[in-house]
C-alpha positions as CSV (number, residue, x, y, z in Angstrom):
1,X,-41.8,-16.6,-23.4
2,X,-38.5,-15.3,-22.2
3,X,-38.2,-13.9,-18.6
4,X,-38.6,-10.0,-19.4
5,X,-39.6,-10.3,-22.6
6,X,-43.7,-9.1,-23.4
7,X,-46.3,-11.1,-24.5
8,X,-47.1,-11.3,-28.2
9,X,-49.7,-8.7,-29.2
10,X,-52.2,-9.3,-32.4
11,X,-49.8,-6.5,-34.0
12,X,-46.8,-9.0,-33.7
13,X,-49.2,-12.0,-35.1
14,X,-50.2,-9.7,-37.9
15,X,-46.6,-8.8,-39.2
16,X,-45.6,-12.8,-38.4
17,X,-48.4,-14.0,-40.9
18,X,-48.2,-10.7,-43.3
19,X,-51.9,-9.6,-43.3
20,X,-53.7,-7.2,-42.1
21,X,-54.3,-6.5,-38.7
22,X,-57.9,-6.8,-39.4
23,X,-57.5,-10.3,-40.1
24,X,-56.0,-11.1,-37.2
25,X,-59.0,-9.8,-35.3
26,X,-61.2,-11.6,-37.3
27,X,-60.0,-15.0,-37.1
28,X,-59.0,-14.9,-33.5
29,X,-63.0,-13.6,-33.3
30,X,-64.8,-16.4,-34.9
31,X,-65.2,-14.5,-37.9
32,X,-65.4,-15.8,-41.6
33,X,-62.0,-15.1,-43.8
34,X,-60.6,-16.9,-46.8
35,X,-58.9,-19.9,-45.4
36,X,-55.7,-19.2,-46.8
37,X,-55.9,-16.3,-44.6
38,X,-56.6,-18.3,-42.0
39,X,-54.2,-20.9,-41.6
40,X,-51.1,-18.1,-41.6
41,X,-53.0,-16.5,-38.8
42,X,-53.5,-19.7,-37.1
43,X,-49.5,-20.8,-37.9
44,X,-48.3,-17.2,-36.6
45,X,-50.3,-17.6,-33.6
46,X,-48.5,-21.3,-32.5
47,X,-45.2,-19.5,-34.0
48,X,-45.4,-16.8,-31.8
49,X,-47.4,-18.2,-28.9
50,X,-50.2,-15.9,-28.9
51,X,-52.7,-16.1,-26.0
52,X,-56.1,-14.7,-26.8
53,X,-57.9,-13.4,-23.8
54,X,-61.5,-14.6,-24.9
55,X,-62.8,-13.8,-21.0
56,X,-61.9,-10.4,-21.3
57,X,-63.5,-10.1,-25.1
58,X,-66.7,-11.6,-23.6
59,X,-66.9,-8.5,-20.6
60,X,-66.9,-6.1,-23.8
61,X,-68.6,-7.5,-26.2
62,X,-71.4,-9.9,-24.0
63,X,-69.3,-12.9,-25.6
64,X,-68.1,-15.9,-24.3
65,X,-67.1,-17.6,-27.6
66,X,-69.2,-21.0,-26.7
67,X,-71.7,-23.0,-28.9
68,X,-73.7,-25.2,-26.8
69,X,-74.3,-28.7,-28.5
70,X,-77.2,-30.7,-27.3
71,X,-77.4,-34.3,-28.8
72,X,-78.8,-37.8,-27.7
73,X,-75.3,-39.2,-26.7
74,X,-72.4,-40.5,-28.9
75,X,-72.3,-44.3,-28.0
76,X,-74.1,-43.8,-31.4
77,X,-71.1,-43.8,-34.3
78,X,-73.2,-41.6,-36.0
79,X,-73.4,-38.7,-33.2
80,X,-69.6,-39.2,-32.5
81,X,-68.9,-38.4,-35.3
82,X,-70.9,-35.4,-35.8
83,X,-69.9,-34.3,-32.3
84,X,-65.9,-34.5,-33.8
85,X,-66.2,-32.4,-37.0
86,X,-68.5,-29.6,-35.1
87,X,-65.9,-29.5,-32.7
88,X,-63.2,-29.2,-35.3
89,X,-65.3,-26.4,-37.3
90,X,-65.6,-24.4,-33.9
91,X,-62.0,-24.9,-32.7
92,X,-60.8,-23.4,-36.5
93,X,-63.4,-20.4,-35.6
94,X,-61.2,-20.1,-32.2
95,X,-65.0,-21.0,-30.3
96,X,-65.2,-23.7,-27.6
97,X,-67.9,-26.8,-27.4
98,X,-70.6,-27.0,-24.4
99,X,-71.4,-30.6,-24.5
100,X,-74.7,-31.6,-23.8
101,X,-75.4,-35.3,-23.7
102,X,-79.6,-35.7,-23.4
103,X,-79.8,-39.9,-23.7
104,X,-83.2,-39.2,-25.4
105,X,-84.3,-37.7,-22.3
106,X,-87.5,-34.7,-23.3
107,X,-86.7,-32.7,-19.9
108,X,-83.3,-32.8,-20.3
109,X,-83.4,-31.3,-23.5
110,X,-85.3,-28.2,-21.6
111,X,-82.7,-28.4,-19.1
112,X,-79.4,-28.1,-21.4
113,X,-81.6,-25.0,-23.2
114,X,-82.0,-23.2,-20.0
115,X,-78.8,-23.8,-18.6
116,X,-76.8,-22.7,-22.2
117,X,-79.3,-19.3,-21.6
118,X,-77.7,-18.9,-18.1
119,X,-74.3,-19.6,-19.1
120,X,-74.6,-16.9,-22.3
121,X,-73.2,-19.3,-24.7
122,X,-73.1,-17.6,-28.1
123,X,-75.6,-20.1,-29.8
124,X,-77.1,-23.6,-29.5
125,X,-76.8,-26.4,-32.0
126,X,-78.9,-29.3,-31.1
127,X,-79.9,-32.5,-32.3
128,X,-83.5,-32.8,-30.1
129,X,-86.9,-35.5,-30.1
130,X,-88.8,-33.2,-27.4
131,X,-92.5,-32.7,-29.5
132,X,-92.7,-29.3,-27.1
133,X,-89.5,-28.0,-27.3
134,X,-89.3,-24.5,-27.4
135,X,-86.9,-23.0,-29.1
136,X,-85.5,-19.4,-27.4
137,X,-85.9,-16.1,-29.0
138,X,-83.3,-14.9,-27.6
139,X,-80.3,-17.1,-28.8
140,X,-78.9,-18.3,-32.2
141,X,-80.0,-21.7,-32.9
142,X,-79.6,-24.3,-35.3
143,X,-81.1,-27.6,-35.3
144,X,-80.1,-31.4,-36.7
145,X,-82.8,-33.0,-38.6
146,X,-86.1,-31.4,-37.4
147,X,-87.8,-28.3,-38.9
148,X,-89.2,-26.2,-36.1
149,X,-90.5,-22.6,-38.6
150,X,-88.7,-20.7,-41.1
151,X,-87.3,-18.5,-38.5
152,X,-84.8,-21.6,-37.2
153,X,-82.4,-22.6,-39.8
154,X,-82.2,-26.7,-40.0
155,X,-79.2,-28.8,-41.3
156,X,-79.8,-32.0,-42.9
157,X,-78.7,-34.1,-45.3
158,X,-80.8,-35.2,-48.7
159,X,-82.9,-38.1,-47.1
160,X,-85.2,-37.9,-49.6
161,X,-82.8,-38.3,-51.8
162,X,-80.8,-41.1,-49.8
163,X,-84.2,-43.3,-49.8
164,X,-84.4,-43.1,-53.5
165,X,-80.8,-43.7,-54.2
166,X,-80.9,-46.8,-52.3
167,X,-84.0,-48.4,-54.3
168,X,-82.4,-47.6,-57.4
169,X,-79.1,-49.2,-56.4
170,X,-81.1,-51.9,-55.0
171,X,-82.7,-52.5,-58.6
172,X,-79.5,-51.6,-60.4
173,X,-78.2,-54.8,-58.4
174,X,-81.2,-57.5,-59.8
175,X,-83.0,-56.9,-56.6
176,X,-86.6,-58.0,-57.6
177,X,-88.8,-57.8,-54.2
178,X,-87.6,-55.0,-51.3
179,X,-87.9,-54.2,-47.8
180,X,-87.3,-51.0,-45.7
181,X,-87.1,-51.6,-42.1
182,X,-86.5,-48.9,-39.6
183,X,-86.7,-47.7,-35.9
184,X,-87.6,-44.3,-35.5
185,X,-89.3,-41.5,-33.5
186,X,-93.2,-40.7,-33.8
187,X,-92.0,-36.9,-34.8
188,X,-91.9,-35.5,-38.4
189,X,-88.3,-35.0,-39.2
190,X,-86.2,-35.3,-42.0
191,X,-84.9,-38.8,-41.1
192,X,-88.9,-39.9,-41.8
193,X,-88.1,-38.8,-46.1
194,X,-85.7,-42.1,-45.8
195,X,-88.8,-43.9,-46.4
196,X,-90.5,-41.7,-48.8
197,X,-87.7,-41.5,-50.7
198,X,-87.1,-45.4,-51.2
199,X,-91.2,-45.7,-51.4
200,X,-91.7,-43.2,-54.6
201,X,-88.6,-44.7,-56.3
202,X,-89.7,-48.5,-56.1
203,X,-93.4,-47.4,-57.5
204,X,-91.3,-45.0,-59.8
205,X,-89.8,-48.3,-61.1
206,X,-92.0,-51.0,-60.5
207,X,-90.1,-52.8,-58.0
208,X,-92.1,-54.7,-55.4
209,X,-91.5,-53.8,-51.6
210,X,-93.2,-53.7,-47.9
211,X,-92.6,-51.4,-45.0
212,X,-91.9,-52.4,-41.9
213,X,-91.9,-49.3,-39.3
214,X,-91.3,-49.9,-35.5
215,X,-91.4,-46.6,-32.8
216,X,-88.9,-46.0,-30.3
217,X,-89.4,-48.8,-27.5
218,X,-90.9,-51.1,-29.2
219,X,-89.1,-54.6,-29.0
220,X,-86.4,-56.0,-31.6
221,X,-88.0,-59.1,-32.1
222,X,-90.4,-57.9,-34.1
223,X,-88.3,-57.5,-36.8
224,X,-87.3,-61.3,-36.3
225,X,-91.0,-62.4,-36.9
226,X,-91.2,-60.4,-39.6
227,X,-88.4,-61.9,-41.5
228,X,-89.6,-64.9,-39.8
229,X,-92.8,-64.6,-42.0
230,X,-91.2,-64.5,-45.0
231,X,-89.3,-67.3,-45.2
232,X,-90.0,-70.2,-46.9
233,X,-88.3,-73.4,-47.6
234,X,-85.1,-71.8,-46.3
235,X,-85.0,-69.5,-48.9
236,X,-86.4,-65.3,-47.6
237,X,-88.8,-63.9,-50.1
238,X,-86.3,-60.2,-50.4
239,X,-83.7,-60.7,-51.8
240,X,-82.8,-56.7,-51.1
241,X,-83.4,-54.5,-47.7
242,X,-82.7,-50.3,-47.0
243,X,-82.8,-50.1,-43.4
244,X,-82.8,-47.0,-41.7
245,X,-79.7,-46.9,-40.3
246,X,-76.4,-48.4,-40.5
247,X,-76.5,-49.1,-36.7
248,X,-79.7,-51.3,-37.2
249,X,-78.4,-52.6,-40.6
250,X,-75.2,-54.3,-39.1
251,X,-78.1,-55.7,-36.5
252,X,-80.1,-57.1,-38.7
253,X,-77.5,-58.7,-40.6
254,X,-76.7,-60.6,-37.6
255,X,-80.3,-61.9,-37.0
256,X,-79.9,-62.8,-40.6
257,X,-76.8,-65.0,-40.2
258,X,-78.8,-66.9,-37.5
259,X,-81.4,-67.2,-39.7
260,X,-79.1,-69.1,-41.9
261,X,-79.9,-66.0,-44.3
262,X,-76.6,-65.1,-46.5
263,X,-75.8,-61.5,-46.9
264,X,-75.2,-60.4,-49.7
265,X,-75.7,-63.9,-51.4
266,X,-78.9,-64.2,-50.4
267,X,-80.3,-60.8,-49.8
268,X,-78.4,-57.5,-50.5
269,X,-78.3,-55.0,-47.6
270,X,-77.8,-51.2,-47.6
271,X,-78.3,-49.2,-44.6
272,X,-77.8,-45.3,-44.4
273,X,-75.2,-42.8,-42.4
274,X,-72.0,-43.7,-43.8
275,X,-70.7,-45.2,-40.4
276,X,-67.0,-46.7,-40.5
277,X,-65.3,-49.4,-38.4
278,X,-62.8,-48.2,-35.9
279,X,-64.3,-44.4,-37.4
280,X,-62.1,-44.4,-40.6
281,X,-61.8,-47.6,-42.0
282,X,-63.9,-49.5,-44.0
283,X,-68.0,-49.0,-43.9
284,X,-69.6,-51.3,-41.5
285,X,-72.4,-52.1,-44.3
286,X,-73.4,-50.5,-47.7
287,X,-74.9,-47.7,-47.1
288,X,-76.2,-43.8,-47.9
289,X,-73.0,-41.9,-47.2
290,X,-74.4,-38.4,-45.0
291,X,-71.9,-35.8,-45.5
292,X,-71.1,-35.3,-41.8
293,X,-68.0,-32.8,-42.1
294,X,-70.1,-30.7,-44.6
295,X,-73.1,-31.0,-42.4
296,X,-70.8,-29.6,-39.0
297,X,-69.4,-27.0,-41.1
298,X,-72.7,-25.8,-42.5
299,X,-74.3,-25.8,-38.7
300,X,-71.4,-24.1,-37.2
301,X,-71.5,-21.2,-40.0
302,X,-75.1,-20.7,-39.6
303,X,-74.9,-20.7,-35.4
304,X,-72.4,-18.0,-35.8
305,X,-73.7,-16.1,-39.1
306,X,-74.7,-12.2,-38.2
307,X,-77.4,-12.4,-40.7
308,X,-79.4,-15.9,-39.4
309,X,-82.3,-13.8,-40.3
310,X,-81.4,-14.3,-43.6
311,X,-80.3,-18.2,-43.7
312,X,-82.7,-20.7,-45.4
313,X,-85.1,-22.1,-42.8
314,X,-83.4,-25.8,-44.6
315,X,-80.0,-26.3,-45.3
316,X,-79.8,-29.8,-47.2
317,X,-76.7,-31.4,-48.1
318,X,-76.2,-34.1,-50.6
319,X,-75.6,-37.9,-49.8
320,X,-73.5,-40.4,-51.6
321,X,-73.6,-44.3,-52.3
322,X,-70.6,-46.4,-50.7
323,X,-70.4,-50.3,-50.9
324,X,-69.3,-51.6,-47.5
325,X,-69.6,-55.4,-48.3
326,X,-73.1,-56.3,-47.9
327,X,-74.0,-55.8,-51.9
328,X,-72.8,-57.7,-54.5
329,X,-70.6,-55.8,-56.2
């Protein structure tokens, strides 16, 4: 800005773009406009070098135009990812990110809660394995993955659905005997219909499968001496595995190779997520593609809805199939 010369006011953004002063406000206030709308709001306000005061908006309206998020860490590619697009679908809204990393830690979940109450963040979006979490009353919040009650809206993509895809594609591919392997929490949350999913589609079909389930903490080589088991003469008696997630997948194909166990020659692999090498290139495995922008958007939309009241207690998105090397196609 010139020496003399005011500072833009949302009038001058206004004329710059060509809408409505209302518009203005409501972009600049988190607010939900056509996006047409919003991008010549958003280009004026770069143009002209608007500077929204958001401290002073939060002294008049008890606003501070911050989402806390709360989630396990994001070493996971998974999480990262997630953690980018919700920070994306807030920055568009003009609302800033509180980022809460837990490292599966139950108190410090409680911890990030309280201290997003003190700091009167505008809502919570969180991603949480506490069994006796509480969720406030007195904030909007949206969970990840894990139905709490109808009165907390929860974002999650078709797992179900993902399970049963992958058996089908798994028979679609000749695969005659199946596994699903998996390392998971003890609570009930969506992630768990991964296996339900696959289950009632292999009895759907008459393909032949086992389960093998591990908890949190328990040790890796387990999954060894199961393979280990079922190997005879060389040869390993699947010849197709869905594992839970892509992280574990790209594991397991590893024990696999030492094994002397060819992937996808030998056994055809697809793991779920969608995860990418180097976060946009090629997947890391096949896999059950979640829709992570679609599932940031949707948890971002509800956190700042005025009507939460009226949002369905489950939000679920669909998932996709995407061949990543480890299937023969």
């Amino acid at each position: 800005m010139a020496k003399g010369k005011s500072a833009p006011t949302m009038a001058d953004v206004a004329r710059e773009a060509g809408v409505a002063l209302g518009t203005v406000s409501r972009v600049v206030n988190g607010e939900q406009v056509g996006e047409e709308y919003r991008e010549k709001v958003q280009a004026a306000i770069r143009q002209l070098g608007y500077r929204y005061n958001s401290s002073g908006r939060a002294l008049r309206t008890d606003s501070t135009n911050t989402i806390a998020l709360i989630i396990p860490n994001t070493i996971n590619p998974y999480f990262s990812l997630l953690v980018h697009h919700i920070n994306c679908e807030l920055e568009k809204r003009n609302y800033k990110m509180m980022l809460c990393f837990t490292e599966y830690d139950r108190s410090r979940e409680i911890e990030f809660i309280q201290m997003a109450q003190q700091n009167r963040v505008d809502g919570v979006i969180a991603l949480t394995y506490n069994p006796n979490l509480v969720i406030p009353e007195d904030i909007p919040f949206v969970t990840i993955d894990r139905f709490f009650s109808v009165s907390v809206p929860c974002v999650a993509s078709d797992n179900f659905g993902g399970g049963w895809m992958a058996a089908k594609k798994l028979k679609e591919l000749g695969c005659t005997n199946t596994a699903f392997l998996r390392i998971g929490s003890t609570l009930t949350h969506e992630p768990s219909k991964r296996k339900d999913g696959f289950v009632s589609a292999c009895v759907e079909m008459g393909l032949p499968f086992e389960i093998m389930a591990l908890e949190d903490g328990q040790p890796f080589s387990e999954f060894e001496r199961f393979l280990s088991d079922h190997i005879k003469d060389g040869k390993l008696s699947f010849d197709g595995l869905f594992i839970g997630t892509d992280s574990l997948a790209w594991r397991i194909i590893q024990l696999l190779k030492k094994m002397n166990i060819r992937v996808p020659e030998d056994v055809q692999v697809i793991g779920f997520d969608g995860i990418r090498i180097f976060g946009d290139q090629d997947y890391v495995v096949s896999t059950i593609v979640q829709p992570v922008q679609e599932i940031a958007e949707a948890c971002v939309s509800t956190v700042l809805s005025r009507h939460l009241s009226s949002v369905p207690s489950l939000i679920c998105l669909p998932v996709s199939y995407a061949y990543g090397g480890t299937t023969k196609e």
